[in-house]
N, C-alpha and C positions, 0 to 999 in steps of 0.2 A: 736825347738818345738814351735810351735804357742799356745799362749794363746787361753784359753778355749777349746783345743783339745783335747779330749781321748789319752793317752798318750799310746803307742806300748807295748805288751805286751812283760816281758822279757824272754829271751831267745827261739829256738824253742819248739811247742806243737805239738801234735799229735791229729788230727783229729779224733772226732766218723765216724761209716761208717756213709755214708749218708743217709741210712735208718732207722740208731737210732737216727738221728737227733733230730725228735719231742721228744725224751726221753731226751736228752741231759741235760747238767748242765746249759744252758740259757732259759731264758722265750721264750716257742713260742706257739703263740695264731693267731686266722684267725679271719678275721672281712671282715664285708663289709656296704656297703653305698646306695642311692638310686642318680644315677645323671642324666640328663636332656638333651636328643636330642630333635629338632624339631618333637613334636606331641608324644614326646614316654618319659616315666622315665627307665631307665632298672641299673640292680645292677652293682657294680664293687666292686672286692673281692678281698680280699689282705689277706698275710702272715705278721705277723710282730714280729719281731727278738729280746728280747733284755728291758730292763725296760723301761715299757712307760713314767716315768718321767722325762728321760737324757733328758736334754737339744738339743744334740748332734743330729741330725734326718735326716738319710740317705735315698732317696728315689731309689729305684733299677727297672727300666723297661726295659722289655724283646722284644725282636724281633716280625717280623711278626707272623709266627707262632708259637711265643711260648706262655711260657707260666710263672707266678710270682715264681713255683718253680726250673725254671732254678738256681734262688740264693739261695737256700739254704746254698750253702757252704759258698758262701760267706757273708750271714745272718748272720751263725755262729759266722764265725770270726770277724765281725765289731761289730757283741752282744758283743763276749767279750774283746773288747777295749773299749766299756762302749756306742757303739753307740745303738738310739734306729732306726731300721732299718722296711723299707715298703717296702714289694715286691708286688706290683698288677696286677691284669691281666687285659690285657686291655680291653675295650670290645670286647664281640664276641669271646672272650678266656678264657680258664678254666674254674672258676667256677664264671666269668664273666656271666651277660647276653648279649641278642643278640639285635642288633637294630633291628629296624623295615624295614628300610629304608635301605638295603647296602649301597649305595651311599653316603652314612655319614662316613662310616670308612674310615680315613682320619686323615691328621694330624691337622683341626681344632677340630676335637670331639676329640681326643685324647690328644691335649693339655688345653681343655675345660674338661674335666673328672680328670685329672691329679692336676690341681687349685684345682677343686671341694675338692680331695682327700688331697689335703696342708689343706685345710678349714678344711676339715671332722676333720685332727689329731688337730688339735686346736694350731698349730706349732705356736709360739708367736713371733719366731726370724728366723733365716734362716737357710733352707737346703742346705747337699747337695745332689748330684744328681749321678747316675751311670747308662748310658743306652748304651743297644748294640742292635745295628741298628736301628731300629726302636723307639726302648727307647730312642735310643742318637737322634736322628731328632726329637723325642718330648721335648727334652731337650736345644735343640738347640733356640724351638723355645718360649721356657717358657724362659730359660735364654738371649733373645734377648731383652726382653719389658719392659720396664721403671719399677723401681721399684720392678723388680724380688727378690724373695726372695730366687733364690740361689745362695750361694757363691762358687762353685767351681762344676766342674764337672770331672765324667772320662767316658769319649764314647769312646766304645767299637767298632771297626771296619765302622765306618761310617764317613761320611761327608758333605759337603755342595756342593758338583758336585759329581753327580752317572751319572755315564754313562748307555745308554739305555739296552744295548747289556746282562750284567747279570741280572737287573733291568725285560728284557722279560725271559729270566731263569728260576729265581725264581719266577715270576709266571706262568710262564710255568707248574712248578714240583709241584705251588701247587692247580692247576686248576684239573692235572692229579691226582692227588692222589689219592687211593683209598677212598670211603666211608666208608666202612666196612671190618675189620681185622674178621678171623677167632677167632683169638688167639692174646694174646699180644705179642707173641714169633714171630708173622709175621709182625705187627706193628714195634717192635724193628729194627727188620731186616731189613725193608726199611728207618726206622730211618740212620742206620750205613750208609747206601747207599747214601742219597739225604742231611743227613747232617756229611756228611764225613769228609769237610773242619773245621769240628769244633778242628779237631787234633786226637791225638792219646788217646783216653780216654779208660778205662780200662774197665772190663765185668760190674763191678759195678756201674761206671758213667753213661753207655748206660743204665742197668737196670731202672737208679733212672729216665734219660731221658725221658724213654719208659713210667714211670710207671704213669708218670703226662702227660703222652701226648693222654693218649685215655681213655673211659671212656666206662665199659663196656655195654653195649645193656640189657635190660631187657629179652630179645628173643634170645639174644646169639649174640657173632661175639663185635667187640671192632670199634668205629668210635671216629675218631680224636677231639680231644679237642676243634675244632675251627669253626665257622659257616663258613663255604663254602662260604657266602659274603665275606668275607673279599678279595675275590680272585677277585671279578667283576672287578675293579680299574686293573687290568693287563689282563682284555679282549685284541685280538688285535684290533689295532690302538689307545688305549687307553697310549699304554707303549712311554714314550719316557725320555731324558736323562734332570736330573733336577739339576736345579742349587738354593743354598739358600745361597749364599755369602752374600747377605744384612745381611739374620739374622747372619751370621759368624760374620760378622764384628760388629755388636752390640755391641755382649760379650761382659764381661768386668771382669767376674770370673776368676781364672786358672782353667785351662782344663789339665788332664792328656789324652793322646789320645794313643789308643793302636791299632796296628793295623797289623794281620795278615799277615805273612810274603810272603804269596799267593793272599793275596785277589784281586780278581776284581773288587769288589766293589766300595772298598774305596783304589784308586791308589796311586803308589807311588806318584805321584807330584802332586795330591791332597792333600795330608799328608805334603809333603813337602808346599805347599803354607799355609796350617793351622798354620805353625809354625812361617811362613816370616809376615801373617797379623790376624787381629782379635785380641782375647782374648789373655793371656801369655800361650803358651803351651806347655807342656814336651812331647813328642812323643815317644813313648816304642814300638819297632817291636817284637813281637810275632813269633818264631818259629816256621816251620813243622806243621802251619795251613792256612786257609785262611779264608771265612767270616762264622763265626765269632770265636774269641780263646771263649773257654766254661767256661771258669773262675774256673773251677772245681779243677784243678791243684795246687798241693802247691807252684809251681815258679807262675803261673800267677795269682794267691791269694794273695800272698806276695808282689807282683807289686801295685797292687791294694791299700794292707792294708798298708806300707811302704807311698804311698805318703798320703795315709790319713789320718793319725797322722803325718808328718813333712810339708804338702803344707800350702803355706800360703793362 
């Protein structure tokens, strides 16, 4: 056990559903901030898990399209191993606001809002970090820069070489998406469809999915959580296969790295060279999903909370 680490809670617990969550026996409270693009201010809004006086300060960023309450579950469980935990939406997501400018979302605004958000919590000492995909390439590129204030990370299905070929996919599926749902029972549905690689989640996990992913219409019919810019960035000719080995090799925290046992994303010998160079990294393959595992699970939960009260 590492000094000054929330120490594992003993024996197994049993999870609330994840819709009594906000009812739950831990603090949870939303906040949000005002932070700074060229020519524009717009909010970034977060969930946060857990007493805001621990020391202990866990930051949780979610993928392209999603959204800060993908972590609920696991908000819970790092609340109650004594962490105080932030889950945000990036901009352009949830109860995020929108740029002005698409052409900004990106991983410099996103790692420029992110600082902002270390700032906002008044964090005195250092975090750590939990991002999947998108989260973890912001994480990558906050834990590469002199002085970073985080100690450790766990990225979730991503890497430092994405090749182009899923990279035009996924925005392919999110250029096409529908605007407007009928109903959130047809939202859902195309949820199960386009994020299927997320594993085998049960009627309640897709519910809780659904139910932070579209926001209903004052006029009827439900449209997605997310500004439609965010998709410009995978026009075609725009898409191509990117590499950020520099900042890999940076690191200098341990990385717990988890990654989908399907994924195209983030390749096997991708994962495999994350391990041979860069930061110290444990690598955990993830079963009977691909990108991204949903964390929502009590074995892929346990992965998670397991290295985060014993990593150094």
């Amino acid at each position: 056990m590492t000094a000054g680490t929330p120490a594992p809670a003993a024996g197994p617990e049993t999870m609330p559903r994840l819709d009594d969550l906000s009812r739950a026996d831990v603090p949870f409270r939303t906040g949000h901030f005002q932070a700074y693009a060229p020519h524009d201010f717009h909010r970034i809004a977060y969930v946060e898990w857990g007493s805001p006086d621990s020391p202990h300060v866990v930051v949780c960023v979610h993928g392209l399209s999603r959204q800060g309450r993908d972590f609920d579950a696991l908000g819970y469980r790092l609340a109650k191993l004594g962490y105080r935990v932030i889950c945000p939406d990036l901009p352009g997501r949830g109860l995020s606001g929108w740029l002005k400018d698409p052409e900004l979302y990106g991983l410099p605004q996103y790692a420029a809002d992110m600082a902002a958000l270390i700032a906002h919590l008044r964090v005195s000492g250092t975090i750590d970090w939990v991002g999947t995909s998108l989260g973890g390439l912001t994480g990558m590129v906050l834990a590469s820069a002199a002085r970073s204030p985080i100690r450790r990370m766990v990225i979730n299905d991503i890497g430092p070489f994405l090749p182009w070929a899923p990279i035009r996919e996924i925005g392919s599926r999110l250029r096409d998406a529908p605007r407007l749902h009928h109903n959130l029972a047809s939202g859902e549905s195309r949820l199960r469809t386009v994020l299927g690689a997320f594993g085998s989640l049960t009627d309640e996990q897709w519910r809780h999915v659904a139910k932070h992913s579209f926001f209903q219409e004052p006029n009827g019919g439900w449209r997605p959580h997310y500004d439609p810019g965010i998709g410009d960035a995978f026009r075609p000719g725009r898409v191509y296969s990117v590499s950020m080995w520099r900042d890999w090799d940076a690191i200098t925290c341990p990385v717990l790295l988890l990654r989908g046992a399907h994924s195209e994303l983030l390749l096997a010998s991708t994962a495999d060279e994350m391990t041979r160079r860069g930061p110290p990294t444990r690598r955990v393959e993830i079963p009977d999903c691909g990108h991204a595992p949903a964390l929502l699970d009590d074995d892929q939960l346990r992965i998670v909370t397991d290295w985060m009260g014993t990593a150094a």
